[in-house]
C-alpha positions in Angstrom: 8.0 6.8 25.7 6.2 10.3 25.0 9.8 11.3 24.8 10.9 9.1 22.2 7.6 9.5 20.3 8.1 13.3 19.8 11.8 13.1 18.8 10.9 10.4 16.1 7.6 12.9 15.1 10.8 15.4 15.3 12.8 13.4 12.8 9.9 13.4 10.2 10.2 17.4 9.4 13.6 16.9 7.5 11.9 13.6 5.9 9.0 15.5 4.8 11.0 18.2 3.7 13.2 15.6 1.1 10.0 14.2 -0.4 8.6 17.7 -0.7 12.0 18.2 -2.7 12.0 16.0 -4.7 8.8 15.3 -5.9 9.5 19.3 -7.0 12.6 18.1 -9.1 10.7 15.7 -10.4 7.5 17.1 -11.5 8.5 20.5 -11.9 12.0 20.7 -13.0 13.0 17.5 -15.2 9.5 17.7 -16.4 9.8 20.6 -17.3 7.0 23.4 -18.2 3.9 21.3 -19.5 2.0 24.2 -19.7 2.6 23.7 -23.7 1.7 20.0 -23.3 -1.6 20.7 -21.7 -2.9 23.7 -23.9 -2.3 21.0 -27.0 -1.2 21.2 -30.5 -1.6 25.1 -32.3 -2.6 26.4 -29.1 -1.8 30.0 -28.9 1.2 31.8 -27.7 -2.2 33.9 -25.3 -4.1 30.5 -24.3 -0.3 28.6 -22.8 0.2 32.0 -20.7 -3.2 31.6 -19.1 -2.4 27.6 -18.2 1.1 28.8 -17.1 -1.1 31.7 -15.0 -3.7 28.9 -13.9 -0.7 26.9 -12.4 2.0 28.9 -11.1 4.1 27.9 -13.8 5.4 31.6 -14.6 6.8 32.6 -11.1 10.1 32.0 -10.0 11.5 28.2 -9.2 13.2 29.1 -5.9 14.3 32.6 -4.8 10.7 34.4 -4.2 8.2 33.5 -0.9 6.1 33.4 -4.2 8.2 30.7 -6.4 6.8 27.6 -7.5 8.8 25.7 -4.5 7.2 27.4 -1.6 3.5 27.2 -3.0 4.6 23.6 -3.4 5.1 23.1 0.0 2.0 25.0 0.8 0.0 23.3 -0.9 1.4 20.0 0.3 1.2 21.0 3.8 -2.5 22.1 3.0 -3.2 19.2 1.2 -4.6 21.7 -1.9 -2.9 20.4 -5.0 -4.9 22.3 -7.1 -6.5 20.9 -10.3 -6.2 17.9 -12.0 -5.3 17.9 -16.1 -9.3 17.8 -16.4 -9.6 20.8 -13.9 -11.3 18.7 -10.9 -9.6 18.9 -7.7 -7.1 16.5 -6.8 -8.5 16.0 -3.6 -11.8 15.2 -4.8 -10.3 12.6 -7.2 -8.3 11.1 -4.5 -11.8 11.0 -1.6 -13.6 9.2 -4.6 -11.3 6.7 -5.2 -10.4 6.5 -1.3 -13.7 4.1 -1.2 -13.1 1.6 -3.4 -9.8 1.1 -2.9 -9.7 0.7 0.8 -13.0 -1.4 0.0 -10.7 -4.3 -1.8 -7.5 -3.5 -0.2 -8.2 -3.7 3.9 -10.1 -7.2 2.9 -7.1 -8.3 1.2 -4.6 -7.3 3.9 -6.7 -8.6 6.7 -7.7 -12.2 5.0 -4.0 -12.5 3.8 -3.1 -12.0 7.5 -4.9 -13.7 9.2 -4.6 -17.1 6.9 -0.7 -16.8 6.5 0.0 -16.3 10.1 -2.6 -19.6 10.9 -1.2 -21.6 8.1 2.6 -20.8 9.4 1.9 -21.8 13.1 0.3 -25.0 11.6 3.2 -25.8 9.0 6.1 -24.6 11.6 4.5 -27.3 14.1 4.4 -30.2 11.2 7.7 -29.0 10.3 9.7 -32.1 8.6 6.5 -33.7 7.4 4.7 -34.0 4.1 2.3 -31.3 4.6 5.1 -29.2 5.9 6.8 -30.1 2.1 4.0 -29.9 -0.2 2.6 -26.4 1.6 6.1 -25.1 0.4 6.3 -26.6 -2.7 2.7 -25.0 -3.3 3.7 -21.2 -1.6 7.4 -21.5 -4.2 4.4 -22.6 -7.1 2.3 -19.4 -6.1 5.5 -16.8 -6.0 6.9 -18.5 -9.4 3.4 -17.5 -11.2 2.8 -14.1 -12.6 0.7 -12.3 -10.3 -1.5 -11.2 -14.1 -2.0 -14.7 -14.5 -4.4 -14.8 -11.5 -6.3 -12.1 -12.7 -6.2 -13.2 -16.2 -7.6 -16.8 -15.0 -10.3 -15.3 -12.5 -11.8 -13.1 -14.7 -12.3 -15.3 -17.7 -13.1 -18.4 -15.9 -14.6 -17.6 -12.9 -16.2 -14.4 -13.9 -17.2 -14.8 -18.0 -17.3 -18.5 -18.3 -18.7 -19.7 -14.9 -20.7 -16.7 -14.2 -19.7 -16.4 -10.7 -18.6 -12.8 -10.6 -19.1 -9.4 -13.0 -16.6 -9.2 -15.3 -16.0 -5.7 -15.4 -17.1 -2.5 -12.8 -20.4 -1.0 -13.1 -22.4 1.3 -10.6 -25.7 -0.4 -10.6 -23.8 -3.5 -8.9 -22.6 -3.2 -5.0 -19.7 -3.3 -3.9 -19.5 -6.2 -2.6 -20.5 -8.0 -5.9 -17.8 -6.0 -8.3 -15.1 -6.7 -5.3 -15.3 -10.1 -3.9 -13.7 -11.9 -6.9 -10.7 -8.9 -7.1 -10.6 -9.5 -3.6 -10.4 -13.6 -3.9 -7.4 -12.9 -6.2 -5.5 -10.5 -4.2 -5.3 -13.6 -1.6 -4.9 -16.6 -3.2 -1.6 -14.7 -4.9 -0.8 -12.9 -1.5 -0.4 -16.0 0.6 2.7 -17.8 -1.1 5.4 -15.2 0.1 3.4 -14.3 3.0 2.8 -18.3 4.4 7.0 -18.7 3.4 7.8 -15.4 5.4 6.1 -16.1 8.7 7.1 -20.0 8.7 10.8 -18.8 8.9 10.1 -16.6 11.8 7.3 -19.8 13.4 10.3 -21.7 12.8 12.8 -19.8 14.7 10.0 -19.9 17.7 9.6 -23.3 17.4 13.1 -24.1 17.9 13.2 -22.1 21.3 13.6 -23.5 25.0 10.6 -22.5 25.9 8.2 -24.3 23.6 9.8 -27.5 24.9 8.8 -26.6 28.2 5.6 -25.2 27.2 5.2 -28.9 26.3 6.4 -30.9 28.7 4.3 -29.1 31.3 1.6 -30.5 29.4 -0.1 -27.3 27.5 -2.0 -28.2 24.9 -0.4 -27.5 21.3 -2.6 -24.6 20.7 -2.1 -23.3 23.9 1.5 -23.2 22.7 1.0 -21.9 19.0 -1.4 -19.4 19.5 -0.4 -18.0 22.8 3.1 -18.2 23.3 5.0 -18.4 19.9 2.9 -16.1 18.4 3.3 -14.0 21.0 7.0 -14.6 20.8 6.7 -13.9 17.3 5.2 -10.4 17.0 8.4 -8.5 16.3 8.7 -9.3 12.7 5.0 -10.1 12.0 4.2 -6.0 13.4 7.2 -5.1 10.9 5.7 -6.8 8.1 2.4 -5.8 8.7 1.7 -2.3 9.8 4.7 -1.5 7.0 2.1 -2.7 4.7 -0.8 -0.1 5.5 0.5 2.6 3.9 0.1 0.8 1.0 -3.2 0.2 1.0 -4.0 3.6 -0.5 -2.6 3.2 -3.2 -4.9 0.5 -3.7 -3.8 -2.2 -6.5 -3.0 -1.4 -10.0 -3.8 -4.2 -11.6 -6.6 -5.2 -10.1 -8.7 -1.9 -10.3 -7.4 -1.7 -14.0 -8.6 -4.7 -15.3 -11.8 -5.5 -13.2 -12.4 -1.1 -14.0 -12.9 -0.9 -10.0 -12.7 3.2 -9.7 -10.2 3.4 -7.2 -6.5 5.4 -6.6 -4.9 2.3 -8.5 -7.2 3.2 -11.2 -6.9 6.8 -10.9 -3.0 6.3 -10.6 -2.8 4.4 -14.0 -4.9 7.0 -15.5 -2.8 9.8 -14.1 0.5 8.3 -15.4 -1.0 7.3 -18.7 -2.4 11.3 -19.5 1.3 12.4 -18.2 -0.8 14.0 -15.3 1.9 15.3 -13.2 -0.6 17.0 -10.0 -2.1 13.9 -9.5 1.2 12.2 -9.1 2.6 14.1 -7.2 -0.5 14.2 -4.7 0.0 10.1 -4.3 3.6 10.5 -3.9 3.3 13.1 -1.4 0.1 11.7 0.7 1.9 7.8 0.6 5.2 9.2 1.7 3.4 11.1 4.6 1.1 7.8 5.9 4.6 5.4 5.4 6.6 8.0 7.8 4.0 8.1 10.1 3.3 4.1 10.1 7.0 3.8 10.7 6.9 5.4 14.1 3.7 3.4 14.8 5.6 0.3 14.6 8.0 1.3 16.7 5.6 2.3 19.7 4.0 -0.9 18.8 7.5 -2.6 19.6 7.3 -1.6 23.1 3.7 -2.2 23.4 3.8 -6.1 22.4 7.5 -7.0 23.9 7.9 -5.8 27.5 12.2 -6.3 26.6 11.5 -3.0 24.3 12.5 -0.2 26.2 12.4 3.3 24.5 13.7 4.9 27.8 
């Protein structure tokens, strides 16, 4: 095992090394020298060589330990991406918005869990029956709908209409009053692929040997469910979900943006929308890192829940 976790830690380098490449190409060379861009309209010739100064902008692309590339990856391996359009640090805007984010997202993630895989043991187990029907017919209802219709509907009824929720993000309120709505949105949308997904793998459980033996040896039905099949079933639910966590620092864009909640989604909107390229790239770079890591994590977690996983 501690063999196979450093040659997969190994196999990150040249990964690492791609993303660190192409987030170059793709903020420094095909967007070319914004130095012009961020000095603004009749900005002297004098005022664009100090921005282009400030930024690295005037040394050499590749062929230098100076160049623009290898300061790049210093700074990426550092985690110093210098200063924003605004001059704050990146990394201060990113540890502000860390909070909030995480504070809607991990509620989300862990309430969508936790309902979808329940709901799926119950439907896969009723499978054939009306409920088993009408739950799908509901989850098919909930993927066909627009996931800015939700918001759209919770914030005007449920939030200006009934009252039940702020409409929009303020500091004097607390967290938990600005997020629980957001948060009641991210899971009523979140549950029609997720309750579809994991009844197809319940499903495949259910139709195993050993749930008809489980049975007739008289286990009770939760018995079965809860220990055995979705025990049996961890494979693609620990694919699924620690695949997921990555994402949750990037928070959600929509959500953040039209409740105002101050968080990487929002900051992310905001970046893209002022063309700022160092914030970008910092998102890009910090979510590719956490997703490569979180891959090898679900491997070791392979082994860890399925004894038949052998990494040896």
């Amino acid at each position: 095992m501690i063999i196979y976790i450093i040659r997969r830690l190994l196999y990150t380098i040249p990964i690492v090394f791609g993303v660190l490449l192409l987030t170059f190409v793709l903020f420094t060379l095909v967007g070319g020298d914004i130095s012009i861009e961020i000095a603004g309209k009749g900005a002297s010739a004098a005022t664009i060589n100090e921005i282009r100064q400030e930024y690295g902008l005037n040394k050499p692309l590749f062929l230098s330990w100076d160049s623009q590339f290898v300061n790049h990856f210093k700074s990426a391996l550092t985690f110093d991406f210098g200063r924003a359009r605004d001059r704050e640090p990146v990394i201060d805007k990113i540890k502000r918005g860390a909070g909030p984010s995480l504070a809607l997202m991990v509620p989300i993630f862990v309430g969508t869990i936790i309902i979808s895989v329940s709901l799926a043991l119950i439907i896969a187990f009723l499978r054939g029956t009306v409920w088993d029907s009408l739950t799908v017919i509901i989850c098919v209802a909930g993927m066909s709908i627009p996931y800015l219709s939700f918001i759209l509907f919770g914030q005007y009824f449920l939030a200006y209409k009934w009252g039940l929720s702020p409409v929009f993000f303020s500091p004097d309120l607390s967290m938990a009053q600005y997020t629980a709505l957001p948060i009641l949105i991210g899971i009523v949308t979140g549950l029609g692929g997720e309750v579809r997904f994991y009844r197809t793998v319940m499903l495949d459980e259910m139709r195993s040997d050993y749930v008809r033996t489980a049975f007739a040896k008289g286990l009770s039905t939760r018995r079965v469910l809860f220990k055995h099949v979705l025990k049996n079933a961890m494979i693609p639910i620990i694919t699924r979900v620690v695949l997921a966590i990555p994402f949750l620092f990037l928070g959600s864009l929509l959500l953040e943006r039209f409740f105002g909640i101050p968080g990487l989604g929002y900051l992310m909107i905001e970046a893209i929308g002022s063309r700022d390229y160092f914030v970008i790239n910092a998102m890009t770079y910090i979510s590719a890192i956490l997703f490569v890591i979180f891959n090898v994590i679900t491997d070791i977690c392979y082994a860890w829940v399925d004894p038949r996983v052998s990494f040896d």
